[in-house]
C-alpha positions, -999 to 999 in steps of 0.1 A, spaced: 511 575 593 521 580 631 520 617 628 479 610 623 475 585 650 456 608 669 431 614 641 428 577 630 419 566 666 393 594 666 377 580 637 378 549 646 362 553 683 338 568 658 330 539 633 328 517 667 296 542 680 271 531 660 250 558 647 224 548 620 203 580 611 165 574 625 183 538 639 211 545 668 207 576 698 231 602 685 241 602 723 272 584 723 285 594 692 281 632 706 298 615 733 329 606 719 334 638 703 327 661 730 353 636 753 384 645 723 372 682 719 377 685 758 405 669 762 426 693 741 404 724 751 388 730 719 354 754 720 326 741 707 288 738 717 258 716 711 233 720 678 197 714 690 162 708 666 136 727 670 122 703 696 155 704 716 170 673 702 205 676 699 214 671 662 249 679 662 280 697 675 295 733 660 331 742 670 344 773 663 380 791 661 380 831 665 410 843 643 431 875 657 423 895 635 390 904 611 380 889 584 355 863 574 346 830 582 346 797 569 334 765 575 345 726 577 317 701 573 316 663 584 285 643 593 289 619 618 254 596 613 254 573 588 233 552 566 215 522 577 239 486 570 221 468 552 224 431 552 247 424 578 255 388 564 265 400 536 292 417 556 328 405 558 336 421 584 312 437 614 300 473 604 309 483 632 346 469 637 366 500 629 395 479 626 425 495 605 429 460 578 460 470 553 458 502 550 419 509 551 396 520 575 368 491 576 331 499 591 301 519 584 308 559 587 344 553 580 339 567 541 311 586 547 323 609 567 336 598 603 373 598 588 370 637 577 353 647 606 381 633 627 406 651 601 386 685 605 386 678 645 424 678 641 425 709 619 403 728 644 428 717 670 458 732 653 445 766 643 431 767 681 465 770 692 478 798 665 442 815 663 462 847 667 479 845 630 440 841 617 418 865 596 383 858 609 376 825 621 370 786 617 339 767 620 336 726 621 299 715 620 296 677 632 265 670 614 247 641 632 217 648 614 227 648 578 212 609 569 181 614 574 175 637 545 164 665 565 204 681 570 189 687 605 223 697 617 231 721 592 198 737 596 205 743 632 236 755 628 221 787 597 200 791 626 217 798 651 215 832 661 248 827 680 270 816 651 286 834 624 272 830 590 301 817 572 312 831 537 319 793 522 318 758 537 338 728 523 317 693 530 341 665 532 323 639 515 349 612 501 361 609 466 402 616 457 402 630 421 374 652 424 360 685 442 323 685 436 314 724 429 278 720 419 248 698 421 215 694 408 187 700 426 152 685 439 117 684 435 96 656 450 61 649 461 36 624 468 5 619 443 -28 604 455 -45 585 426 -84 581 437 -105 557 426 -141 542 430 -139 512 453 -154 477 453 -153 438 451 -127 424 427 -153 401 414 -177 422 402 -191 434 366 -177 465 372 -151 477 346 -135 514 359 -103 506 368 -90 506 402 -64 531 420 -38 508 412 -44 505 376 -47 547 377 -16 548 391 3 528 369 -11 549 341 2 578 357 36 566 361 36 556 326 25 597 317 51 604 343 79 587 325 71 593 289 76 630 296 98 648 276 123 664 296 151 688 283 189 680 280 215 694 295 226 734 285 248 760 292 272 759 317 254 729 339 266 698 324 240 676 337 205 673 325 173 668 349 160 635 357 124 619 368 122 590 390 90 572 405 100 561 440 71 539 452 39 534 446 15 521 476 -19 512 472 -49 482 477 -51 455 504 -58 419 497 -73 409 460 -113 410 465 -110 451 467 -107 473 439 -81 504 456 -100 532 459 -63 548 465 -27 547 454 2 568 466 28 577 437 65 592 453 75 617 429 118 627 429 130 651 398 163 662 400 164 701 384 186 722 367 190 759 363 174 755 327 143 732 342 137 742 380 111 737 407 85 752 386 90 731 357 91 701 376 57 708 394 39 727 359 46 687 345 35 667 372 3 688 370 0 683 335 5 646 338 -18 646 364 -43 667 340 -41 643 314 -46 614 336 -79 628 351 -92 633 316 -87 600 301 -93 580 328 -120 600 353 -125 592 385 -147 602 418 -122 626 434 -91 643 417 -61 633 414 -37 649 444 -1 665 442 15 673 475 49 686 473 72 676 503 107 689 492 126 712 474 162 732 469 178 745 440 206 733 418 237 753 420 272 755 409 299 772 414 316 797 388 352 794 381 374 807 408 345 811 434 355 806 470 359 783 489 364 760 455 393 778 436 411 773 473 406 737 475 413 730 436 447 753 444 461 736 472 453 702 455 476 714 428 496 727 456 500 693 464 508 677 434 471 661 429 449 661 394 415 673 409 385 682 384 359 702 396 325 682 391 291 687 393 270 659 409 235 643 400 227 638 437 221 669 459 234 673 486 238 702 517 257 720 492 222 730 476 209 735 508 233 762 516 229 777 477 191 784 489 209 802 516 234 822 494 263 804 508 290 790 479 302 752 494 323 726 481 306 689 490 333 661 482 369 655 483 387 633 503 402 600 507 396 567 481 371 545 496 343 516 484 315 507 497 298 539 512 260 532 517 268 496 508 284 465 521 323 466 535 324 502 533 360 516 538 384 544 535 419 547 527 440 558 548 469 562 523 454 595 511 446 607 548 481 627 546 477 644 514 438 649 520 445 663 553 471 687 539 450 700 510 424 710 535 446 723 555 463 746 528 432 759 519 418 765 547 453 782 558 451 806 527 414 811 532 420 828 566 446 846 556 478 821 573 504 804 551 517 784 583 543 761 586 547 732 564 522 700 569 534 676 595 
Protein backbone atom coordinates (compact mmCIF):
# COMPACT_ATOMS: atom_id res chain seq x y z
CA UNK A 1 0.00 0.00 0.00
CA UNK A 2 3.06 2.44 0.33
CA UNK A 3 3.04 3.25 -3.28
CA UNK A 4 -0.58 5.04 -2.22
CA UNK A 5 0.57 6.69 0.85
CA UNK A 6 0.30 9.89 -0.69
CA UNK A 7 -3.30 9.41 -1.65
CA UNK A 8 -4.44 7.75 1.66
CA UNK A 9 -3.07 10.67 3.70
CA UNK A 10 -4.98 13.01 1.35
CA UNK A 11 -8.05 11.31 2.13
CA UNK A 12 -7.68 11.13 5.32
CA UNK A 13 -6.70 14.94 6.06
CA UNK A 14 -10.06 14.92 4.21
CA UNK A 15 -12.34 12.66 6.52
CA UNK A 16 -10.62 14.83 9.53
CA UNK A 17 -12.20 18.35 7.79
CA UNK A 18 -15.51 18.00 8.61
CA UNK A 19 -17.82 18.97 5.88
CA UNK A 20 -21.54 18.22 6.50
CA UNK A 21 -23.57 19.60 3.50
CA UNK A 22 -25.79 22.71 4.82
CA UNK A 23 -23.77 21.81 8.37
CA UNK A 24 -19.77 22.50 8.15
CA UNK A 25 -18.07 25.87 5.99
CA UNK A 26 -16.77 24.20 2.82
CA UNK A 27 -13.71 26.44 3.70
CA UNK A 28 -11.32 24.19 5.07
CA UNK A 29 -12.12 21.31 3.14
CA UNK A 30 -11.36 23.64 -0.03
CA UNK A 31 -8.47 24.29 2.05
CA UNK A 32 -6.88 21.12 2.26
CA UNK A 33 -7.28 20.49 -1.34
CA UNK A 34 -6.05 23.59 -2.79
CA UNK A 35 -2.77 23.12 -0.11
CA UNK A 36 -2.04 19.25 -2.09
CA UNK A 37 -2.96 20.62 -5.54
CA UNK A 38 -0.29 23.35 -4.96
CA UNK A 39 2.12 21.63 -3.66
CA UNK A 40 2.70 19.38 -6.72
CA UNK A 41 1.74 22.34 -9.20
CA UNK A 42 -1.43 20.92 -10.39
CA UNK A 43 -3.92 23.67 -12.24
CA UNK A 44 -7.00 23.98 -11.05
CA UNK A 45 -9.56 26.89 -10.09
CA UNK A 46 -12.38 27.59 -7.77
CA UNK A 47 -16.36 26.66 -8.73
CA UNK A 48 -18.59 29.53 -7.43
CA UNK A 49 -22.79 29.56 -7.02
CA UNK A 50 -24.58 31.97 -8.46
CA UNK A 51 -24.29 34.06 -5.34
CA UNK A 52 -20.42 33.74 -5.35
CA UNK A 53 -20.26 30.90 -2.86
CA UNK A 54 -17.56 28.72 -3.67
CA UNK A 55 -19.10 25.23 -4.18
CA UNK A 56 -16.24 23.39 -5.36
CA UNK A 57 -12.90 23.04 -7.09
CA UNK A 58 -12.37 21.97 -11.09
CA UNK A 59 -8.81 20.89 -12.08
CA UNK A 60 -8.05 20.39 -15.39
CA UNK A 61 -5.15 18.65 -17.64
CA UNK A 62 -4.67 19.97 -21.35
CA UNK A 63 -3.52 16.89 -23.39
CA UNK A 64 -0.79 17.62 -26.32
CA UNK A 65 -2.67 16.88 -28.77
CA UNK A 66 -6.69 17.23 -29.88
CA UNK A 67 -9.09 15.34 -28.91
CA UNK A 68 -11.89 15.35 -26.46
CA UNK A 69 -12.35 15.64 -22.99
CA UNK A 70 -13.30 13.74 -20.12
CA UNK A 71 -14.12 14.07 -16.72
CA UNK A 72 -13.35 12.51 -13.06
CA UNK A 73 -15.94 13.21 -10.39
CA UNK A 74 -15.66 13.08 -6.49
CA UNK A 75 -17.68 15.00 -3.97
CA UNK A 76 -16.06 16.07 -1.08
CA UNK A 77 -19.33 17.15 1.36
CA UNK A 78 -20.89 14.62 2.98
CA UNK A 79 -24.03 13.68 4.71
CA UNK A 80 -24.96 14.71 7.99
CA UNK A 81 -23.66 11.84 11.04
CA UNK A 82 -26.32 11.06 12.59
CA UNK A 83 -26.33 9.86 16.06
CA UNK A 84 -22.90 10.32 17.10
CA UNK A 85 -23.39 7.82 20.11
CA UNK A 86 -24.16 5.40 18.13
CA UNK A 87 -20.73 5.77 16.74
CA UNK A 88 -17.81 3.49 17.54
CA UNK A 89 -15.52 5.45 16.61
CA UNK A 90 -15.54 9.60 16.05
CA UNK A 91 -16.88 10.43 12.50
CA UNK A 92 -14.40 12.34 12.09
CA UNK A 93 -11.23 10.15 13.17
CA UNK A 94 -9.96 9.24 9.75
CA UNK A 95 -7.89 6.73 11.41
CA UNK A 96 -6.66 3.84 8.97
CA UNK A 97 -8.12 0.56 11.57
CA UNK A 98 -7.07 -2.87 9.67
CA UNK A 99 -7.22 -2.14 6.57
CA UNK A 100 -10.25 0.40 6.30
CA UNK A 101 -10.63 3.91 6.16
CA UNK A 102 -13.04 4.81 9.28
CA UNK A 103 -15.00 8.29 9.31
CA UNK A 104 -17.69 10.06 7.53
CA UNK A 105 -16.74 11.02 3.73
CA UNK A 106 -14.29 8.22 3.70
CA UNK A 107 -16.93 5.84 1.44
CA UNK A 108 -18.72 8.50 0.09
CA UNK A 109 -16.45 9.93 -1.81
CA UNK A 110 -13.24 11.66 -0.01
CA UNK A 111 -11.19 8.29 -0.76
CA UNK A 112 -11.88 8.74 -4.79
CA UNK A 113 -11.39 12.16 -4.79
CA UNK A 114 -8.00 11.77 -3.25
CA UNK A 115 -7.48 8.85 -5.95
CA UNK A 116 -8.65 11.11 -8.86
CA UNK A 117 -6.31 14.07 -7.14
CA UNK A 118 -3.47 11.52 -7.67
CA UNK A 119 -4.53 10.58 -11.26
CA UNK A 120 -4.72 14.27 -12.27
CA UNK A 121 -1.19 14.53 -10.81
CA UNK A 122 0.30 11.88 -13.01
CA UNK A 123 -1.15 12.75 -16.37
CA UNK A 124 -0.01 16.56 -15.40
CA UNK A 125 3.37 15.42 -15.77
CA UNK A 126 3.01 13.39 -19.25
CA UNK A 127 0.07 15.77 -20.54
CA UNK A 128 2.15 15.75 -23.78
CA UNK A 129 1.27 11.87 -24.66
CA UNK A 130 -2.66 13.06 -24.21
CA UNK A 131 -5.50 13.45 -26.78
CA UNK A 132 -7.64 16.25 -25.41
CA UNK A 133 -7.65 16.71 -21.84
CA UNK A 134 -8.56 15.73 -18.10
CA UNK A 135 -11.03 17.26 -15.84
CA UNK A 136 -11.45 16.45 -11.84
CA UNK A 137 -14.52 18.16 -10.38
CA UNK A 138 -14.33 18.29 -6.46
CA UNK A 139 -17.91 18.55 -5.85
CA UNK A 140 -18.41 20.26 -2.43
CA UNK A 141 -21.82 20.80 -3.23
CA UNK A 142 -23.23 17.46 -4.22
CA UNK A 143 -25.19 16.65 -0.50
CA UNK A 144 -27.34 18.93 -0.55
CA UNK A 145 -29.40 17.74 -3.41
CA UNK A 146 -28.89 20.63 -5.47
CA UNK A 147 -25.35 19.08 -7.32
CA UNK A 148 -24.45 22.78 -6.86
CA UNK A 149 -20.85 21.98 -7.93
CA UNK A 150 -21.63 20.27 -10.86
CA UNK A 151 -23.89 22.92 -11.99
CA UNK A 152 -21.19 25.45 -11.75
CA UNK A 153 -18.91 23.59 -13.39
CA UNK A 154 -21.73 23.03 -17.06
CA UNK A 155 -21.58 26.52 -16.40
CA UNK A 156 -18.81 27.61 -16.69
CA UNK A 157 -18.09 29.45 -19.70
CA UNK A 158 -14.34 28.77 -19.15
CA UNK A 159 -14.39 24.99 -19.06
CA UNK A 160 -14.59 22.50 -21.55
CA UNK A 161 -17.76 20.58 -21.94
CA UNK A 162 -16.63 17.15 -21.47
CA UNK A 163 -17.72 14.17 -23.76
CA UNK A 164 -18.28 11.62 -20.62
CA UNK A 165 -17.66 11.92 -16.81
CA UNK A 166 -17.12 8.86 -14.47
CA UNK A 167 -18.61 9.70 -10.76
CA UNK A 168 -16.71 7.72 -8.22
CA UNK A 169 -19.34 6.73 -6.03
CA UNK A 170 -18.18 3.46 -4.00
CA UNK A 171 -19.36 -0.06 -4.77
CA UNK A 172 -16.56 -2.96 -6.09
CA UNK A 173 -18.68 -5.28 -8.33
CA UNK A 174 -20.54 -2.82 -10.11
CA UNK A 175 -20.38 0.21 -12.61
CA UNK A 176 -23.73 1.97 -12.32
CA UNK A 177 -24.65 3.01 -16.22
CA UNK A 178 -28.14 4.19 -15.65
CA UNK A 179 -30.58 5.62 -13.14
CA UNK A 180 -34.07 6.40 -12.71
CA UNK A 181 -35.17 9.55 -12.54
CA UNK A 182 -37.24 12.22 -10.39
CA UNK A 183 -40.34 13.95 -10.01
CA UNK A 184 -41.23 15.61 -6.67
CA UNK A 185 -43.47 18.31 -5.36
CA UNK A 186 -45.20 19.66 -2.47
CA UNK A 187 -49.23 19.38 -2.26
CA UNK A 188 -51.18 21.90 -0.16
CA UNK A 189 -54.45 20.21 1.12
CA UNK A 190 -56.92 23.12 2.23
CA UNK A 191 -59.46 22.92 4.50
CA UNK A 192 -62.17 24.91 6.48
CA UNK A 193 -60.82 25.80 9.88
CA UNK A 194 -62.24 25.71 13.42
CA UNK A 195 -62.45 24.47 17.07
CA UNK A 196 -61.92 20.71 17.54
CA UNK A 197 -64.92 20.62 19.78
CA UNK A 198 -67.45 21.75 17.71
CA UNK A 199 -70.60 20.10 15.75
CA UNK A 200 -68.97 20.60 12.80
CA UNK A 201 -68.29 17.42 10.69
CA UNK A 202 -66.05 18.46 7.34
CA UNK A 203 -63.04 16.99 7.94
CA UNK A 204 -59.92 18.87 8.60
CA UNK A 205 -56.70 19.34 6.43
CA UNK A 206 -55.14 16.60 8.14
CA UNK A 207 -57.85 14.12 7.60
CA UNK A 208 -57.75 15.49 3.54
CA UNK A 209 -54.40 14.73 3.53
CA UNK A 210 -54.36 11.43 4.62
CA UNK A 211 -56.98 10.73 2.10
CA UNK A 212 -54.82 11.93 -0.41
CA UNK A 213 -51.99 9.91 0.44
CA UNK A 214 -54.06 6.95 0.56
CA UNK A 215 -55.27 8.06 -3.52
CA UNK A 216 -51.54 8.72 -3.84
CA UNK A 217 -50.49 5.16 -2.95
CA UNK A 218 -53.28 3.06 -4.33
CA UNK A 219 -52.24 4.30 -7.85
CA UNK A 220 -51.56 1.97 -10.29
CA UNK A 221 -48.23 2.50 -11.54
CA UNK A 222 -46.61 0.40 -14.58
CA UNK A 223 -43.77 -2.24 -14.30
CA UNK A 224 -40.74 -2.26 -15.50
CA UNK A 225 -40.19 -2.52 -19.78
CA UNK A 226 -37.84 -2.67 -22.37
CA UNK A 227 -34.50 -2.17 -21.89
CA UNK A 228 -34.82 -0.22 -18.27
CA UNK A 229 -34.91 -2.87 -15.75
CA UNK A 230 -36.32 -0.99 -13.05
CA UNK A 231 -39.89 0.14 -12.66
CA UNK A 232 -41.01 3.67 -11.17
CA UNK A 233 -41.77 4.15 -7.75
CA UNK A 234 -44.14 6.72 -5.48
CA UNK A 235 -43.14 7.72 -2.09
CA UNK A 236 -44.94 10.22 0.32
CA UNK A 237 -42.12 12.00 2.15
CA UNK A 238 -43.89 14.12 4.92
CA UNK A 239 -46.79 15.36 5.57
CA UNK A 240 -47.02 18.75 7.90
CA UNK A 241 -50.04 20.15 9.01
CA UNK A 242 -52.32 21.54 12.39
CA UNK A 243 -51.04 23.00 15.62
CA UNK A 244 -52.23 21.93 19.02
CA UNK A 245 -55.70 19.64 19.20
CA UNK A 246 -58.62 22.47 19.74
CA UNK A 247 -57.98 23.54 15.83
CA UNK A 248 -59.30 21.81 12.96
CA UNK A 249 -56.08 22.37 10.11
CA UNK A 250 -57.20 24.52 7.65
CA UNK A 251 -53.81 23.22 5.83
CA UNK A 252 -51.60 20.20 5.29
CA UNK A 253 -48.40 20.00 3.22
CA UNK A 254 -47.94 16.50 1.38
CA UNK A 255 -43.95 15.97 -0.10
CA UNK A 256 -44.44 14.21 -3.25
CA UNK A 257 -40.96 11.89 -4.64
CA UNK A 258 -41.71 9.51 -7.85
CA UNK A 259 -38.88 8.03 -9.28
CA UNK A 260 -39.49 7.80 -13.38
CA UNK A 261 -38.64 5.74 -16.13
CA UNK A 262 -38.31 6.16 -19.77
CA UNK A 263 -41.75 4.23 -20.15
CA UNK A 264 -43.48 6.61 -17.23
CA UNK A 265 -41.62 10.16 -17.12
CA UNK A 266 -42.14 13.57 -15.72
CA UNK A 267 -45.39 13.90 -17.38
CA UNK A 268 -46.81 10.83 -16.18
CA UNK A 269 -45.83 11.40 -12.83
CA UNK A 270 -47.46 14.96 -12.63
CA UNK A 271 -50.83 13.95 -15.15
CA UNK A 272 -51.32 11.35 -11.75
CA UNK A 273 -50.73 13.52 -9.01
CA UNK A 274 -53.26 15.77 -10.75
CA UNK A 275 -55.67 13.19 -11.11
CA UNK A 276 -55.31 12.15 -7.47
CA UNK A 277 -55.60 15.42 -6.56
CA UNK A 278 -58.88 15.67 -8.91
CA UNK A 279 -60.42 12.89 -7.27
CA UNK A 280 -59.65 14.11 -3.89
CA UNK A 281 -61.37 17.59 -4.45
CA UNK A 282 -64.47 15.77 -5.68
CA UNK A 283 -65.10 13.50 -2.97
CA UNK A 284 -64.15 15.32 -0.25
CA UNK A 285 -64.69 19.33 -1.27
CA UNK A 286 -63.24 21.94 0.34
CA UNK A 287 -63.00 26.00 0.45
CA UNK A 288 -59.88 26.43 -1.72
CA UNK A 289 -58.29 23.67 -4.18
CA UNK A 290 -56.18 21.46 -3.61
CA UNK A 291 -52.33 22.74 -4.64
CA UNK A 292 -49.48 20.88 -6.64
CA UNK A 293 -46.15 22.76 -6.79
CA UNK A 294 -43.44 20.92 -8.45
CA UNK A 295 -39.97 21.59 -6.99
CA UNK A 296 -37.68 19.05 -8.94
CA UNK A 297 -37.09 17.18 -11.85
CA UNK A 298 -34.39 15.21 -14.25
CA UNK A 299 -34.74 12.40 -16.40
CA UNK A 300 -33.88 8.68 -16.11
CA UNK A 301 -31.22 7.58 -18.31
CA UNK A 302 -28.96 4.74 -19.16
CA UNK A 303 -26.39 3.99 -20.98
CA UNK A 304 -26.45 1.66 -24.27
CA UNK A 305 -24.06 -1.07 -24.55
CA UNK A 306 -20.53 0.10 -25.42
CA UNK A 307 -21.34 3.81 -24.77
CA UNK A 308 -18.44 5.91 -23.57
CA UNK A 309 -17.09 6.46 -20.90
CA UNK A 310 -18.87 2.97 -19.57
CA UNK A 311 -17.55 0.28 -22.12
CA UNK A 312 -13.97 1.99 -20.94
CA UNK A 313 -14.44 1.46 -17.37
CA UNK A 314 -16.26 -2.11 -17.69
CA UNK A 315 -12.92 -2.91 -20.14
CA UNK A 316 -10.21 -2.02 -17.89
CA UNK A 317 -12.03 -3.77 -14.98
CA UNK A 318 -11.75 -6.85 -17.09
CA UNK A 319 -8.46 -5.58 -17.87
CA UNK A 320 -7.79 -6.10 -14.45
CA UNK A 321 -9.13 -9.28 -13.76
CA UNK A 322 -12.50 -7.93 -11.88
CA UNK A 323 -16.29 -9.27 -12.56
CA UNK A 324 -18.05 -5.89 -12.90
CA UNK A 325 -21.86 -5.70 -14.09
CA UNK A 326 -23.19 -2.77 -15.44
CA UNK A 327 -26.26 -1.69 -13.24
CA UNK A 328 -28.86 0.62 -13.25
CA UNK A 329 -29.71 2.31 -9.95
CA UNK A 330 -33.17 3.27 -8.29
CA UNK A 331 -31.67 6.38 -6.71
CA UNK A 332 -30.64 9.22 -9.11
CA UNK A 333 -27.97 10.71 -8.94
CA UNK A 334 -25.62 13.54 -11.01
CA UNK A 335 -25.48 11.05 -13.63
CA UNK A 336 -29.19 12.21 -14.56
CA UNK A 337 -28.28 15.43 -14.10
CA UNK A 338 -25.71 15.38 -16.82
CA UNK A 339 -28.28 13.09 -19.16
CA UNK A 340 -30.56 16.39 -19.11
CA UNK A 341 -27.39 17.91 -20.32
CA UNK A 342 -26.59 15.27 -23.10
CA UNK A 343 -23.55 14.12 -21.40
CA UNK A 344 -23.15 9.97 -21.02
CA UNK A 345 -21.60 9.38 -17.11
CA UNK A 346 -20.78 6.50 -15.21
CA UNK A 347 -21.89 7.17 -11.19
CA UNK A 348 -20.35 4.20 -9.01
CA UNK A 349 -17.48 2.03 -8.83
CA UNK A 350 -14.95 1.89 -6.40
CA UNK A 351 -13.66 0.51 -3.35
CA UNK A 352 -15.93 -2.05 -0.73
CA UNK A 353 -17.18 0.03 2.06
CA UNK A 354 -20.26 -0.03 4.82
CA UNK A 355 -21.85 2.38 6.36
CA UNK A 356 -22.16 5.33 3.81
CA UNK A 357 -24.87 7.76 5.06
CA UNK A 358 -24.99 5.65 8.26
CA UNK A 359 -23.18 4.87 11.31
CA UNK A 360 -19.14 3.67 11.13
CA UNK A 361 -18.97 4.41 7.58
CA UNK A 362 -15.72 3.06 5.98
CA UNK A 363 -13.85 2.21 2.94
CA UNK A 364 -11.41 -0.40 2.08
CA UNK A 365 -8.49 0.31 1.30
CA UNK A 366 -7.60 -3.23 -0.06
CA UNK A 367 -9.29 -2.40 -3.35
CA UNK A 368 -7.75 1.19 -3.47
CA UNK A 369 -4.89 -0.47 -5.84
CA UNK A 370 -7.04 -2.19 -8.26
CA UNK A 371 -9.70 0.68 -8.10
CA UNK A 372 -7.13 3.10 -8.70
CA UNK A 373 -5.73 1.15 -11.66
CA UNK A 374 -9.07 0.53 -13.36
CA UNK A 375 -9.58 4.23 -13.49
CA UNK A 376 -6.61 4.87 -14.49
CA UNK A 377 -6.64 2.40 -17.49
CA UNK A 378 -9.65 3.85 -18.68
CA UNK A 379 -9.07 7.00 -18.35
CA UNK A 380 -5.52 6.24 -20.15
CA UNK A 381 -7.39 4.59 -23.15
CA UNK A 382 -9.99 7.28 -23.17
CA UNK A 383 -7.33 9.98 -24.02
CA UNK A 384 -5.72 8.17 -26.22
CA UNK A 385 -2.36 6.92 -23.83
CA UNK A 386 -1.69 3.32 -22.99
CA UNK A 387 1.09 4.42 -20.39
CA UNK A 388 3.32 2.53 -18.42
CA UNK A 389 2.10 -0.19 -16.23
CA UNK A 390 0.18 0.77 -12.73
CA UNK A 391 2.57 1.42 -9.97
Amino acid sequence: MTAYADVIDLAQRLVRCPSRAGIDSYGPVIGVLEDWLTGRGLPYRRLHDGEGVTVGLLIEVAGGRPGPWWALDACVDTAPYGDEGAWSFPPDCGEVVDGWLLGRGAADSKLAAAMFCGIAAELHGRADDLSGGLAVLLDADEHTGTFGGARAYLADARAIRPAGVLIGYPGLDEVVVGGRGLWRATIAVHAASGHSGSRRTAPGAVSRAAQLVRLLEEAELPGAEGEFPLPPKLTVTFCHGGQGFSVVPDRCELGVDIRTTPGFDARAAERLVGAAVRELDLRLPAPRPTAITPVASWPPYRLGEGRQPAAALLEAASGEGLTVRPKTAGPSNIGNLLAGRGIPATAGFGVRYAGLHGVDERACLEDLPVVHAVYRRAVLGLLGSPGPDSP
